[in-house]
C-alpha positions as CSV (number, residue, x, y, z in Angstrom):
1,X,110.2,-2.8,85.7
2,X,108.1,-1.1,83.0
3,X,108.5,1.9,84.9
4,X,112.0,2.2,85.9
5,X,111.3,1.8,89.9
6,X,114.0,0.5,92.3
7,X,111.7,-0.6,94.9
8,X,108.0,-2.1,95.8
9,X,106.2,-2.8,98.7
10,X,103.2,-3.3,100.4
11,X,104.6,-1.9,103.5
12,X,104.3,1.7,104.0
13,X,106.2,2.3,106.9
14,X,109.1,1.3,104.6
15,X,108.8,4.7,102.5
16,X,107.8,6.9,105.7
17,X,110.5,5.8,108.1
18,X,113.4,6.2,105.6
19,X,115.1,9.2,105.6
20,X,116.4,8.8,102.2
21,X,112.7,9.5,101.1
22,X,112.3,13.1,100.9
23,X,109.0,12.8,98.8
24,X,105.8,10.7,98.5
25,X,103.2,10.5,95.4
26,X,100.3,9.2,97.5
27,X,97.8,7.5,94.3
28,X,95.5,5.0,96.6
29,X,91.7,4.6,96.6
30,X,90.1,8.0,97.7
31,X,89.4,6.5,101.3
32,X,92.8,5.8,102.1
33,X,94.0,9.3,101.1
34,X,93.6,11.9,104.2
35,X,95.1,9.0,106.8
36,X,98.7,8.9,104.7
37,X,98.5,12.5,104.1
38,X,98.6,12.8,107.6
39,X,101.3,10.1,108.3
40,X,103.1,11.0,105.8
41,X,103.2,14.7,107.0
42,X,104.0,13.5,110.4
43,X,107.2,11.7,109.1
44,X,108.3,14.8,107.4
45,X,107.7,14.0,104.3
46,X,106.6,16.5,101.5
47,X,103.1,15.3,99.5
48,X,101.4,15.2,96.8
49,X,98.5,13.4,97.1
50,X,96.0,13.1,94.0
51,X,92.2,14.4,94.5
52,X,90.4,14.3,96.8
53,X,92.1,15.6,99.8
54,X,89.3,13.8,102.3
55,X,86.3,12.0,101.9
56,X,85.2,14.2,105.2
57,X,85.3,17.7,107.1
58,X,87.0,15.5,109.8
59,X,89.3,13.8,107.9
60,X,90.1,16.8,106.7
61,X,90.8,18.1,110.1
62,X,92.6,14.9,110.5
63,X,95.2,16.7,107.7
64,X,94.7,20.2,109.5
65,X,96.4,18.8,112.7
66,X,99.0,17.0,111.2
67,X,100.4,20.3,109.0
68,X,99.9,22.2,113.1
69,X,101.9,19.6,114.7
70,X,104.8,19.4,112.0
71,X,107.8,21.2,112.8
72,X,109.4,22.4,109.9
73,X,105.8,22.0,107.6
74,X,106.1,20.1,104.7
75,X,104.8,21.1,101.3
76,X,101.6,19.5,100.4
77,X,100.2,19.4,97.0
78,X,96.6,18.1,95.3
79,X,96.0,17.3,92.2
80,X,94.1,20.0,91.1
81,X,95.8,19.9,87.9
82,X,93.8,22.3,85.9
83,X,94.8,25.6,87.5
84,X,98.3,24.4,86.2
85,X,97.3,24.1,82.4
86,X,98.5,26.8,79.6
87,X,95.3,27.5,79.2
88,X,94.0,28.2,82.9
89,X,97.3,30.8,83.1
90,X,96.4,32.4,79.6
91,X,92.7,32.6,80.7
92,X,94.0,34.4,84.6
93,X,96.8,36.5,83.3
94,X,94.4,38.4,80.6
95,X,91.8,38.6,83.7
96,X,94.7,40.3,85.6
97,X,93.8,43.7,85.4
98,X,89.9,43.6,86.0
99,X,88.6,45.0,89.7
100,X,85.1,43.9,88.9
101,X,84.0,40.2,90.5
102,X,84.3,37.6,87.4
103,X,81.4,35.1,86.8
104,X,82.6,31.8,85.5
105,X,80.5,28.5,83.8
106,X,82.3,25.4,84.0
107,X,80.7,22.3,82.2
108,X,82.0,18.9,82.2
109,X,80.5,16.1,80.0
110,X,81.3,13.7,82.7
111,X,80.4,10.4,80.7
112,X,78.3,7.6,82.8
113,X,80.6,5.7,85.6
114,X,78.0,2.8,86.6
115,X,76.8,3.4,90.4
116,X,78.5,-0.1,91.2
117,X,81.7,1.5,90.1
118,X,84.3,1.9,93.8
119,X,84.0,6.0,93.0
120,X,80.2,6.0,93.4
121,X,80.6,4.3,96.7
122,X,80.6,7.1,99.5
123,X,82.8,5.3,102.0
124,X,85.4,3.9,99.5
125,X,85.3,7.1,96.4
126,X,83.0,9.8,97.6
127,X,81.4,10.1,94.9
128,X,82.0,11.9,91.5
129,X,81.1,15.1,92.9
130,X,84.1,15.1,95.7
131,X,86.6,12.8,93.5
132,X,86.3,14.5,90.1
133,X,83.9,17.8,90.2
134,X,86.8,19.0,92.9
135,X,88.6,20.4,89.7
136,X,86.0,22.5,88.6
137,X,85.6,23.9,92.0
138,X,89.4,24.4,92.3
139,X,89.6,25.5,88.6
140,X,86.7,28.4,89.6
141,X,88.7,29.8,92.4
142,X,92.1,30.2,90.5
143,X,90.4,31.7,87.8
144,X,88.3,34.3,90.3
145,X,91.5,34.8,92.3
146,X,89.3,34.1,95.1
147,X,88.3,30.8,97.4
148,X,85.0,29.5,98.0
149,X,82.5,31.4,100.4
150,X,79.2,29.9,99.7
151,X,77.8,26.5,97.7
152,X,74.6,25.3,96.5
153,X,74.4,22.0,94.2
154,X,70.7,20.5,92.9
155,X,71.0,17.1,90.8
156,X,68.4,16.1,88.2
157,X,65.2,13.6,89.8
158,X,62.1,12.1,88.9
159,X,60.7,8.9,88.3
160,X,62.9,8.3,85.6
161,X,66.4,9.1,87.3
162,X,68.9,6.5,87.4
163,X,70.0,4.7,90.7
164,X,72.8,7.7,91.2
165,X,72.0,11.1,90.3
166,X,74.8,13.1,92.0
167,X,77.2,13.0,88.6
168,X,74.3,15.2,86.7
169,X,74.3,18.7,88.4
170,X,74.7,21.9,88.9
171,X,76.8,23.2,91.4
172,X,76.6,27.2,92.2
173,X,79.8,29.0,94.3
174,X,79.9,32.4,95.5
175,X,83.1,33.4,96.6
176,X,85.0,35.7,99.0
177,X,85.8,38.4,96.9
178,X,82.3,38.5,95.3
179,X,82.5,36.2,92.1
180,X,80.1,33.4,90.9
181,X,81.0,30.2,89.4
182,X,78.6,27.8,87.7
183,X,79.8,24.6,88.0
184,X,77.9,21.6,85.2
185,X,79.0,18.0,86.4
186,X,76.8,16.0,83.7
187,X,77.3,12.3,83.1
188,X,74.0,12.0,80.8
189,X,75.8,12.8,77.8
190,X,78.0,11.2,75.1
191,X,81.5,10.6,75.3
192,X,81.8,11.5,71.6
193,X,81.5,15.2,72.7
194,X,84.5,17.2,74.1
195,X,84.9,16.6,78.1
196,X,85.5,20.5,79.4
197,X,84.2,24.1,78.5
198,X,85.0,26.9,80.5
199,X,83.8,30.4,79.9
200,X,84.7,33.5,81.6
201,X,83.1,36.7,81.7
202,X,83.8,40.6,83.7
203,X,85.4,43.6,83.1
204,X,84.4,44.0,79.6
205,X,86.3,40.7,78.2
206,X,85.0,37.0,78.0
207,X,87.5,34.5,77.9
208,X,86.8,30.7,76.9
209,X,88.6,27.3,77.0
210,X,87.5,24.6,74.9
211,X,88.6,21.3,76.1
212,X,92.1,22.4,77.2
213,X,93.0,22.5,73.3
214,X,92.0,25.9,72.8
215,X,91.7,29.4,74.3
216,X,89.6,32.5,72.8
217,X,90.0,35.5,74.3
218,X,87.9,38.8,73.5
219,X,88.2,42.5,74.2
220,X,87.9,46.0,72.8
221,X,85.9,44.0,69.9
222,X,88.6,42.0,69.1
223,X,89.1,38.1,69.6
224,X,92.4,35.9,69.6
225,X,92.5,32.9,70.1
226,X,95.7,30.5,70.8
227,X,95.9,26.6,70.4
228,X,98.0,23.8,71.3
229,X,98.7,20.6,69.3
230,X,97.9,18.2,72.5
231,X,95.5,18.5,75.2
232,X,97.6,20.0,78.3
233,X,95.4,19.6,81.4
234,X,97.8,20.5,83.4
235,X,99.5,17.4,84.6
236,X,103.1,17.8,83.9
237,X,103.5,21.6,85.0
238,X,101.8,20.5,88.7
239,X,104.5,18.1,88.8
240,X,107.3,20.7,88.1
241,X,105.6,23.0,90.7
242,X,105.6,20.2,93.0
243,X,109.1,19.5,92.8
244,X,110.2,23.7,92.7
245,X,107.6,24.0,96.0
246,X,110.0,21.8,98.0
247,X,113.1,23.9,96.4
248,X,111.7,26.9,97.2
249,X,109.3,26.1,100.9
250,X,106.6,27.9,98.8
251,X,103.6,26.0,98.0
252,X,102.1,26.1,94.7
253,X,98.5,26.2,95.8
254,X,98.0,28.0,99.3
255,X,96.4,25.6,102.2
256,X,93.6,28.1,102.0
257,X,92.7,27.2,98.8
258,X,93.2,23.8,99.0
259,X,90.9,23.4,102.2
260,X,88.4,25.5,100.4
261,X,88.0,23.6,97.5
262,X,87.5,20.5,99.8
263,X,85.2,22.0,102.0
264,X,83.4,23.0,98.9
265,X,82.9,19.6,97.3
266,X,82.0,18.5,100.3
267,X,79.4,21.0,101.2
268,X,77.9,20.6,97.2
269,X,77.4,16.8,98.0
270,X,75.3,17.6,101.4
271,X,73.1,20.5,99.6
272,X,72.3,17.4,97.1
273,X,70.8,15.9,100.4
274,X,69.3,19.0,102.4
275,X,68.5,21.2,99.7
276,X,69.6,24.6,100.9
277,X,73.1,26.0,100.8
278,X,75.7,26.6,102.8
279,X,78.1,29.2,104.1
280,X,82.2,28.1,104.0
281,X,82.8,30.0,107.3
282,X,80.5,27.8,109.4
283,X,83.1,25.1,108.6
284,X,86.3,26.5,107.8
285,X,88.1,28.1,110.8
């Protein structure tokens, strides 16, 4: 009622088996996510299905097959809402020009989420790193115009570490077309302090976001910098894109990317474990 639906149900073969449903918004728990992608892909439907993508390389592959055995393929959309914000366009269309491999640092003051919480539970959320550091990781390759080719992730330790010490990290990402990211997921800090700072630096010019609020942007010795009144992470413009992808058949974020930045999340979680890093094209075929 609040929201103006016509309709609700705990049935989900009632949306996917009704033509009149061209679209789902899939919203669940993150271990729920890659199995209605794929039935939902299966029945034809176009999706947008919030982050993460899979919990899993085979759920993932789960996703992979459905898309292969789909007709007339569907769009499907994650969201990976940052690559979408007014700041995130500014930041890659002054970048345009550059030939030389960019080198990005991403840091997000996480704030603490206790390790009882569902997301720190690896069957049920995944974990911070795969449920939330995914944007960073997508955020790096639309900046670098270029997907993920290699990842390495160490988390703080010690005595005195709390119970869960995969949501205070560092994540590093090489990627295909040469390009480093620096990726800082940090939950040991204080909510007080602005969220996300991204700064970008090749070609002679250093770009930097502050908090999606703000974007300064230096060359030739000169700086500019451009603000907007809210924070704009993004959401709204995904949605539009969402929505002109099924117009148009064109999807907003190429399935390469989009199994990229999964694999990559995925792969920065199991360096946390092994400690060594790992090569995308041993699982990305």
């Amino acid at each position: 009622e609040k929201w103006g639906f016509e309709a609700a149900t705990t049935d989900v073969s009632a949306v996917l088996d009704d033509p009149a449903h061209q679209a789902v918004f899939i919203a669940t728990r993150h271990d729920q996510h890659a199995g209605l992608v794929a039935r939902a892909l299966k029945a034809g439907k176009h999706v947008f299905v919030e982050k993460p993508l899979a919990l899993s390389l085979e759920e993932l592959d789960v996703v992979e097959q459905a898309l292969k055995e789909t007709p007339a393929t569907p769009v499907l959309t994650v969201g990976f809402n940052r690559r979408f914000s007014p700041a995130a366009r500014a930041v890659r269309a002054f970048f345009e020009g550059v030939a030389a491999p960019l080198a990005v640092s991403i840091r997000f003051n996480a704030g603490a989420v206790p390790a009882e919480h569902w997301v720190q539970d690896d069957e049920e959320g995944g974990g911070r790193i795969v449920g939330e550091a995914c944007h960073a990781i997508d955020l790096a390759s639309f900046l670098t115009g270029s997907p993920v080719a290699r990842v390495f992730a160490e988390s703080i330790g010690g005595p005195q570490a709390p119970r869960v010490t995969d949501d205070q990290c560092f994540i590093t990402l090489r990627h295909a077309n040469g390009a480093i990211s620096s990726i800082a997921y940090l939950a040991g800090g204080d909510r007080a302090f602005p969220k996300e700072r991204v700064e970008v630096i090749g070609g002679g010019r250093v770009a930097v976001i502050d908090d999606f609020r703000s974007v300064t942007l230096v060359s030739g010795g000169k700086s500019r910098r451009q603000r907007w009144s809210n924070q704009d992470k993004g959401h709204r413009a995904e949605v539009a894109a969402f929505t002109e992808s099924i117009r148009t058949g064109t999807w907003s974020t190429p399935w390469v990317e989009l199994r990229s930045t999964t694999v990559g999340a995925l792969l920065a979680v199991r360096s946390l474990r092994e400690g060594v890093p790992f090569d995308l094209e041993e699982f990305v075929t």
